[in-house]
C-alpha positions in Angstrom: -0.6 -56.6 -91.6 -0.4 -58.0 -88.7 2.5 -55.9 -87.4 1.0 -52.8 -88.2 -1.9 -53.7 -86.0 0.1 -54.4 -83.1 2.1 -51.2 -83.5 -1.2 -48.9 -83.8 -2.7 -50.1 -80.3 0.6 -49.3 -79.0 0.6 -46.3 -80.2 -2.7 -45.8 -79.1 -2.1 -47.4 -76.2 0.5 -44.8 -75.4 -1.7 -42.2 -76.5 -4.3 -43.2 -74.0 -1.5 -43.3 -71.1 -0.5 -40.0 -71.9 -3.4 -38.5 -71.8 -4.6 -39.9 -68.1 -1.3 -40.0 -66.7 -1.6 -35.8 -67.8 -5.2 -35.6 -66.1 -3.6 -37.0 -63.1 -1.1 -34.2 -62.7 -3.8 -31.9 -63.4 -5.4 -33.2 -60.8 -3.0 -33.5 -58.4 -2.0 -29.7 -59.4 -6.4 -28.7 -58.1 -5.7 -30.7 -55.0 -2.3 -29.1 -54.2 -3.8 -25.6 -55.0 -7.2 -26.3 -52.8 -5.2 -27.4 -50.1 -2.9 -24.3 -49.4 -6.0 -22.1 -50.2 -7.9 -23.9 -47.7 -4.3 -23.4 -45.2 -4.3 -19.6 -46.0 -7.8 -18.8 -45.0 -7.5 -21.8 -41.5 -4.1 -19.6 -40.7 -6.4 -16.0 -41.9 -9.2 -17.5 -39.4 -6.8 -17.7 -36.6 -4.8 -14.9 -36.8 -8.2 -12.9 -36.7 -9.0 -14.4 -33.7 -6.3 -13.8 -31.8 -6.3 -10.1 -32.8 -9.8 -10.4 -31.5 -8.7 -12.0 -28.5 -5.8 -9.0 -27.7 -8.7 -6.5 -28.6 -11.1 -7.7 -26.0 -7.9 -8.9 -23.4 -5.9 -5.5 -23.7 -5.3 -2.6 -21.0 -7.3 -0.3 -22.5 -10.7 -3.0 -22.4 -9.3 -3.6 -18.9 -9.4 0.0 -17.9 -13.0 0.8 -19.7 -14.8 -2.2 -17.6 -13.3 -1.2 -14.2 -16.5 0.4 -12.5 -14.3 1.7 -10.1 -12.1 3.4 -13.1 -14.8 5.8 -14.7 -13.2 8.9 -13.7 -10.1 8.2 -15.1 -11.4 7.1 -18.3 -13.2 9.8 -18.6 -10.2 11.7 -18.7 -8.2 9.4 -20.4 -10.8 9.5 -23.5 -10.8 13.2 -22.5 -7.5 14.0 -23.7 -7.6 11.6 -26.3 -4.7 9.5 -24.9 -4.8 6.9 -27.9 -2.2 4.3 -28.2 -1.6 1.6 -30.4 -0.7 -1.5 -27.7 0.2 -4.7 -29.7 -1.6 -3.3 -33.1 -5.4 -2.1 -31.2 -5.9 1.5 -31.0 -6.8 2.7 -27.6 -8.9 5.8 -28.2 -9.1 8.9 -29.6 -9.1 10.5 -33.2 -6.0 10.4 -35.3 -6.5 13.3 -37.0 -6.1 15.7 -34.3 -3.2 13.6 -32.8 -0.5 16.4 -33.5 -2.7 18.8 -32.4 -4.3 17.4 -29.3 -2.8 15.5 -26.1 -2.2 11.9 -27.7 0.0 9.0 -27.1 1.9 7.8 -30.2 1.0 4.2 -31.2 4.0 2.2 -29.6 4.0 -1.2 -28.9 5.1 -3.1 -26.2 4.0 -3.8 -22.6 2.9 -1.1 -19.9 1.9 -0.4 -16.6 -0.4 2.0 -15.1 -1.6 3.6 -12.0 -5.4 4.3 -12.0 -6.7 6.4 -9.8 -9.8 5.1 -8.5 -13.1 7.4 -8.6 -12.9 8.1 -4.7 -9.1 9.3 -5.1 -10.5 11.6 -7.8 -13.7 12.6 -5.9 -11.0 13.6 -2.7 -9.9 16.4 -5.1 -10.7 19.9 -4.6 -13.0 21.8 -7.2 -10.1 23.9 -8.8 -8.7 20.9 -9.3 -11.2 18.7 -10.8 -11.7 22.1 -13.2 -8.3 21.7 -14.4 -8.6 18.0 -15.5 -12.0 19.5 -17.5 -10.2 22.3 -19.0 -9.8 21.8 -22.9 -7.0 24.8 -22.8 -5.0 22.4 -20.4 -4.6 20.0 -21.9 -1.3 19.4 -22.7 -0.8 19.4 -18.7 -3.0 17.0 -18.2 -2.0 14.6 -21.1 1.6 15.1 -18.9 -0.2 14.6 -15.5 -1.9 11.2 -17.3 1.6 10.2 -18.9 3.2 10.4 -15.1 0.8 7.5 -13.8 2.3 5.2 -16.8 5.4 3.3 -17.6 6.8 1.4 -20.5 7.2 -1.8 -19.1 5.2 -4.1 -17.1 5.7 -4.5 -13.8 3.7 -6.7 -11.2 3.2 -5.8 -8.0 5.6 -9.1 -6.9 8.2 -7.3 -9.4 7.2 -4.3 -7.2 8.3 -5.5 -4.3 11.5 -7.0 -5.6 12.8 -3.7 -6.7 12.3 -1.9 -3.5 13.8 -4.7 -1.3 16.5 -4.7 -3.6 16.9 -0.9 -3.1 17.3 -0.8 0.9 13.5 0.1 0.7 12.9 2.5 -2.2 12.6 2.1 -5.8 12.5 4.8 -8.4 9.9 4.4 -11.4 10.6 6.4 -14.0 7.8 7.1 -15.7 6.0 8.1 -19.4 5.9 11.8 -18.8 9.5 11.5 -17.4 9.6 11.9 -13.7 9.8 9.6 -11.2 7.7 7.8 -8.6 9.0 6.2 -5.6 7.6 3.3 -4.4 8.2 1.8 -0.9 6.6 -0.6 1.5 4.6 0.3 4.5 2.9 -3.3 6.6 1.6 -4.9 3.7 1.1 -2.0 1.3 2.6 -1.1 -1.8 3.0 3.0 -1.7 3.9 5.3 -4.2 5.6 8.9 -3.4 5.3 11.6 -6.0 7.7 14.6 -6.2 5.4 16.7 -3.9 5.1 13.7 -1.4 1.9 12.9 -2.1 1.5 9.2 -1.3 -0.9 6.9 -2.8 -1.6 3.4 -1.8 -2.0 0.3 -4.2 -5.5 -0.7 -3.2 -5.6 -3.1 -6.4 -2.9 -5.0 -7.9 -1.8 -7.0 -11.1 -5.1 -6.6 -13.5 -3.4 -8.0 -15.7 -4.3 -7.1 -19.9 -2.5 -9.2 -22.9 -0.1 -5.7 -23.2 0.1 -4.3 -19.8 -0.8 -4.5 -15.6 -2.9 -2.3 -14.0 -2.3 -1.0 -10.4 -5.4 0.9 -8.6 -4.3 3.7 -6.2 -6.3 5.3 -3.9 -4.9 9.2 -4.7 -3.9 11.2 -7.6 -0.6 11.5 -8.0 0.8 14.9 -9.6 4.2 15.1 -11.8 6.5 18.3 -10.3 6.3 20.1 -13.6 3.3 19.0 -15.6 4.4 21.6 -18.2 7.3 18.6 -19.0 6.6 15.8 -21.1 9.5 13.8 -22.3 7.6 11.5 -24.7 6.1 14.9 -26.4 9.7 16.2 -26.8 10.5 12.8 -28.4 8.6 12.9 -30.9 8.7 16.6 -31.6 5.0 17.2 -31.6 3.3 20.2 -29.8 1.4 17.7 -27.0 2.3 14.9 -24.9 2.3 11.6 -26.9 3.8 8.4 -24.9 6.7 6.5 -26.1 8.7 6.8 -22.9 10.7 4.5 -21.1 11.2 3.0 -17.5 14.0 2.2 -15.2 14.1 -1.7 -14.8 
């Protein structure tokens, strides 16, 4: 009698020890589950913010709160020159991008030389129509893709490149041709295929995906009919994925 006492409260015993040791691992199961939930949506949080961060810190926010830059964005939203720079559209529609002046989205770091709104102001009034013209606009998608390069380069980088080239360096840009730039004093000056010279006025605003440069005149590609990028990619308007010359 006795015996079978003992041996049902060990039984039961065991029973019991089952069953919380079971709830335990249960448990332990929630906590594990709660814990990489909570480490998805920390990692989700931060992820978003520094998409946020690129958004707000990019070239293209750069260029569109440069008071001194209107002009050219003007033209720049204009001809719908919309990029993709480290996963941020830039601007423009993509449903007219094969049919319209666009950049392609690329990724990557770039460089650009803005035109500030007196070096567009200098222009003469058949000029200033062209950049207006809708019918144009492939040439002046080209014209845009000539100030821009694939790479960034600082002004210090800048002036590496032309000491290390007796004096000149060639940048080959977006749309294909190149720019020379040289020094003259303590200025930074870039030569187009005309000879038009423009003269860094403001250097090295710097965006998460790209440098801007500030020049004080517009300077023209040789044949704005060519667009290498828009060749590329086969489409019937320039869209940017060129490349540079280190």
């Amino acid at each position: 009698m006795k015996l079978r006492k003992v041996l049902l409260v060990a039984i039961l015993s065991g029973i019991a020890f089952t069953s919380c040791k079971d709830n335990k691992t249960d448990d332990d199961i929630d906590d594990r589950m709660e814990m990489e939930r909570m480490e998805a949506d920390r990692e989700a949080e931060m992820r978003a913010d520094r998409e946020r961060l690129e958004r707000e810190n990019n070239i293209n926010a750069r260029l569109q709160a440069n008071q001194n830059l209107t002009t050219f964005n003007e033209g720049w939203n204009r001809n719908q020159i919309s990029q993709n720079l480290d996963g941020t559209r830039m601007a423009g529609d993509t449903t007219t991008a094969r049919t319209a002046g666009t950049t392609q989205a690329t990724q990557g770091s770039y460089t650009i030389f803005a035109p500030s709104n007196e070096a567009y102001a200098a222009l003469t009034e058949a000029q200033r129509t062209q950049l207006n013209d809708a019918q144009r606009r492939d040439r002046n998608v080209a014209s845009m893709n000539y100030l821009m390069v694939n790479q960034r380069v600082t002004a210090d980088q800048l002036k590496q490149q032309i000491q290390s080239g007796n004096g000149k360096y060639a940048i080959k840009t977006m749309q294909g041709e190149n720019i020379t730039a040289s020094i003259e004093g303590d200025n930074i000056i870039l030569t187009d295929a005309a000879g038009n010279k423009a003269r860094v006025i403001e250097s090295d605003n710097e965006g998460s995906n790209g440098v801007i440069h500030i020049i004080d005149k517009v300077l023209w590609p040789k044949d704005p009919t060519k667009n290498e990028a828009a060749t590329r990619t086969g489409t019937t308007a320039g869209t940017t994925t060129g490349s540079a010359t280190p």
